[in-house]
C-alpha positions, 0 to 999 in steps of 0.5 A, spaced: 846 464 766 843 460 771 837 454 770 833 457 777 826 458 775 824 464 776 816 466 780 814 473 778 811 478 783 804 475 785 806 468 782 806 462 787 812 460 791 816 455 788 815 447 792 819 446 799 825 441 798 821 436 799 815 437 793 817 432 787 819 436 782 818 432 776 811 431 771 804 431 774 802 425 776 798 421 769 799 414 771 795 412 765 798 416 760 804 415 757 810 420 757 812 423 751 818 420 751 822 415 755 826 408 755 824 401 756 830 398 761 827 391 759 835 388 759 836 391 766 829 388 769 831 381 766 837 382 769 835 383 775 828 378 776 834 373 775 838 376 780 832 375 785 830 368 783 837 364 784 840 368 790 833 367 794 833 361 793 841 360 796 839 365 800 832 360 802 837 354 805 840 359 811 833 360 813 831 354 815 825 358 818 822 361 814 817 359 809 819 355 803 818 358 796 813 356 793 810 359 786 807 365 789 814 367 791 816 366 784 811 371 782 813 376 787 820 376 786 817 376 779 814 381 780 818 387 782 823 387 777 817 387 772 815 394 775 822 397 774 820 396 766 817 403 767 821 406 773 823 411 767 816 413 764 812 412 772 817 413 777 812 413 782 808 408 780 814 404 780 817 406 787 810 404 791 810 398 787 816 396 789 814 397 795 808 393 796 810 388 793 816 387 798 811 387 803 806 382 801 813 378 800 816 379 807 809 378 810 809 372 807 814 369 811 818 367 805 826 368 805 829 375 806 835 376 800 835 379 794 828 382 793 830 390 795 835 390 790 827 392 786 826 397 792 833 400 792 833 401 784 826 403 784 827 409 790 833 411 786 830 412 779 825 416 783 829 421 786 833 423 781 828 423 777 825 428 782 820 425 785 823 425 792 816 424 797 815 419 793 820 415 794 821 416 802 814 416 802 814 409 799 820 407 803 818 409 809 811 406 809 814 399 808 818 399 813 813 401 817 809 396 815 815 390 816 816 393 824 809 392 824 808 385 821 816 384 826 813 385 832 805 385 832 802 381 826 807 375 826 802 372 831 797 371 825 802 370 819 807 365 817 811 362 818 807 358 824 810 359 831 814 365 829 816 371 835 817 378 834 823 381 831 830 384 834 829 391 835 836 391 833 834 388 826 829 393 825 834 399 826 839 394 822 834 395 816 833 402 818 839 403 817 840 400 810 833 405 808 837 411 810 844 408 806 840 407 799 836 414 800 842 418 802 846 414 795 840 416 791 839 424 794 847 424 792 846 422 785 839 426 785 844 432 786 849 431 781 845 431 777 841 436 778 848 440 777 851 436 771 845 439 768 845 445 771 852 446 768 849 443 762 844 450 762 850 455 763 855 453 758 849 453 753 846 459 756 854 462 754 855 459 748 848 463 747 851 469 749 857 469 746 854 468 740 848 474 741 855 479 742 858 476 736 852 478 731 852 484 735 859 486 734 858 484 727 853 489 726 855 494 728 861 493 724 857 493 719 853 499 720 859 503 721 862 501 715 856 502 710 853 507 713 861 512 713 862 510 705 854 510 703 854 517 706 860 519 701 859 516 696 851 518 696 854 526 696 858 524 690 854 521 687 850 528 688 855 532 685 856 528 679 850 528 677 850 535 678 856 538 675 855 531 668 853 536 664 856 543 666 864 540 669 865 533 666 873 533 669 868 535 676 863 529 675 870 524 673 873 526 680 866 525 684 865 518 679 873 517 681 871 518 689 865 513 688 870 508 686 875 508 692 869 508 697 866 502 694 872 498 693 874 500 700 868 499 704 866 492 700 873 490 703 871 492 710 865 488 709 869 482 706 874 482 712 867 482 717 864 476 713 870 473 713 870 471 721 862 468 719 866 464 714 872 462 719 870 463 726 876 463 730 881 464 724 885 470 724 884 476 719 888 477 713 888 484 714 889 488 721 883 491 724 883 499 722 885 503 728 887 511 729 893 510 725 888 510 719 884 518 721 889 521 714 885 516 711 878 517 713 879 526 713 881 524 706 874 521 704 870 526 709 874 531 704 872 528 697 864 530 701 866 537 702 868 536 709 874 538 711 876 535 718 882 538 723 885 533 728 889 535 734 893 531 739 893 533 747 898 530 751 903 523 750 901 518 744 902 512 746 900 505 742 893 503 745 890 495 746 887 493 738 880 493 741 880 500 744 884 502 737 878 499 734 872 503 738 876 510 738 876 509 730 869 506 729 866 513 733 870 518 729 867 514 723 860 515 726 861 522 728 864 524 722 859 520 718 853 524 722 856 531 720 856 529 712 848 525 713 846 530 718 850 538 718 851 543 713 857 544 716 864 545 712 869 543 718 870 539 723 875 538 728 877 532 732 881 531 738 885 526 740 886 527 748 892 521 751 891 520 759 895 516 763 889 511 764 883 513 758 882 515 752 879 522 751 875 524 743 872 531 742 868 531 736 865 538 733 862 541 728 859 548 727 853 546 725 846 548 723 843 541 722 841 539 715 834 542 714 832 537 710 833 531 716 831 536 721 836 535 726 841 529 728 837 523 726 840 518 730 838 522 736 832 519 737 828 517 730 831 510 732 837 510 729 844 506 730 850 510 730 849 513 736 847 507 740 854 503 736 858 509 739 856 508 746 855 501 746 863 501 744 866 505 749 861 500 754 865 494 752 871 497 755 867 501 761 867 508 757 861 512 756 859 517 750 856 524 750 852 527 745 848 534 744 848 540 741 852 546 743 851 553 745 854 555 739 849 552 734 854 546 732 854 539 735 858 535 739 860 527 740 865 526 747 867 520 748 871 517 754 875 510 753 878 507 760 885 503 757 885 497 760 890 495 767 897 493 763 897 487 768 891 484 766 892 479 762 
């Protein structure tokens, strides 16, 4: 998933690559959150006092240090303190102060560590006009001092810069801005990175309770559906038939005791995520199994296979067998149908499954529920065959009975 903002019809236009993408500019207000680099600027204000000063004894012509200068170099480090909750404020100055030094006549050295520093903090914090406005403002102030306002500042009997100076300097700018709009993008791309994979994460997890839901859904609403009919049939037959009643009591059982263990194997994976299941996952193998719990319901279920069997990859199996459990499930919940016939169809890359009935719908649901009163079953079935590319189709028939077909690709065995 990407990070990219997106502008709905009628919105404004996100900024140009030169708009500063960071928070609206409250100088007075502090953000809510932010660390105070005070080390680091100490670090630095120490740096700018003694290198100026070795710097100060190769310059003979330049005006000597005084406490002004001290407060200036100062100054600028001072400023970086608030570089991570003011970036602006602290990149113009930075800037300033620069500007008052060098038009002072004192020594050049140390004190753009400030602006550089500064500039950096800015652009990777996404105020990017604001650091080249600022830096590129001061170094239009320092040509302008070079080469036409020296004539009234110190030092005395100064001359006008080189231009190569100039484009020396210049070329320092693009060097810091250029190293500041590289870490800018890093950034920008370590955290989108970042936002993907917790995009994906999200993702996987969203299918993961899915899956689990539709597990769930499969089983109880199958066993539920038996066990509500024999339950029905025992109360039915307690009186009349008691040897009836103990076979439908008997069903119950089993159905129960089968679906709690599909049910624990299911939680197992929310225990244990990742850990391998203590029982395989049910597949088509187990169809004898599920016509039998059909049959204690009064619905006797006929399969038949077309074409050559053939083993089928576990999660087709899964899917191929979760739909014939639905299928049959809405015949038992939904139809007062007495058959049902299942057919299997191998072919050389899918999986084809027919599941009929005969119908009527039951009157007291008034049609097949899941059709459109908001149920599960159908929409788990289609969801299913959509996980491997298949689709699911379901209606009524002319013959009055009701059809489910489904149609599973089976995946490329060269991949992986």
């Amino acid at each position: 998933m990407s990070t990219e903002r997106v502008h709905p019809v009628g919105a404004a236009q996100p900024p140009g690559p030169w708009a500063d993408e960071g928070p609206p500019w409250r100088p007075w207000s502090a953000p809510p959150s932010g660390r105070w680099p005070w080390l680091s600027s100490l670090a630095l204000a120490f740096f700018q006092l003694i290198g100026t000063r070795f710097a100060s004894e190769r310059q003979p012509d330049r005006v000597d240090l005084d406490p002004l200068a001290a407060v200036l170099l100062v100054l600028g480090p001072l400023l970086l303190v608030f570089r991570h909750r003011y970036p602006r404020v602290t990149v113009f100055g930075t800037c300033v102060v620069a500007t008052v030094y060098l038009a002072a006549g004192y020594p050049y050295g140390p004190i753009f560590f400030s602006v550089a520093l500064a500039c950096f903090s800015a652009i990777t914090a996404g105020h990017r006009r604001a650091a080249w406005g600022a830096v590129g403002l001061s170094w239009l102030a320092h040509a302008l001092v070079s080469h036409w306002l020296y004539r009234w500042l110190p030092p005395d009997g100064d001359g006008a810069a080189g231009w190569w100076q100039e484009m020396g300097i210049a070329a320092w700018v693009m060097v810091i801005l250029a190293l500041s709009e590289l870490a800018r993008v890093r950034r920008e791309q370590v955290v989108r990175e970042r936002g993907e994979r917790a995009a994906a994460e999200r993702r996987r997890a969203d299918e993961e309770r899915l899956r689990i839901a539709r597990e769930l859904h499969d089983v109880l609403a199958h066993s539920i559906s038996v066990i509500n009919v024999q339950a029905g049939v025992g109360l039915a037959l307690l009186d009349q038939d008691p040897e009836q009643a103990r076979a439908a009591l008997t069903t119950i059982k089993g159905a129960s005791k089968e679906a709690l263990g599909e049910v624990r194997q299911v939680l197992e994976s929310l225990r244990a995520p990742g850990s391998a299941p203590r029982s395989p996952a049910p597949g088509l193998d187990r169809l004898r199994e599920l016509t039998a719990q059909a049959a204690t319901a009064g619905l006797r279920v006929e399969i038949h296979h077309e074409g050559q069997r053939s083993g089928l990859p576990p999660g087709v199996d899964l899917a191929a067998f979760r739909i014939v459990q639905e299928a049959l499930t809405n015949v038992i919940r939904h139809s007062e149908a007495r058959t049902a016939r299942v057919t299997l169809r191998y072919e050389q890359r899918a999986l084809h499954l027919l599941i009929d009935d005969d119908g009527p719908a039951n009157s007291t649901a008034g049609g097949r529920a899941d059709t459109g009163s908001g149920g599960n079953g159908l929409v788990g079935m289609e969801e299913r065959a959509a996980a491997f590319g298949g689709t699911v189709e379901t209606g009524p028939r002319a013959d009055g009975g009701f059809r489910v077909e489904a149609h599973i690709p089976l995946p490329n065995e060269e991949t992986p």
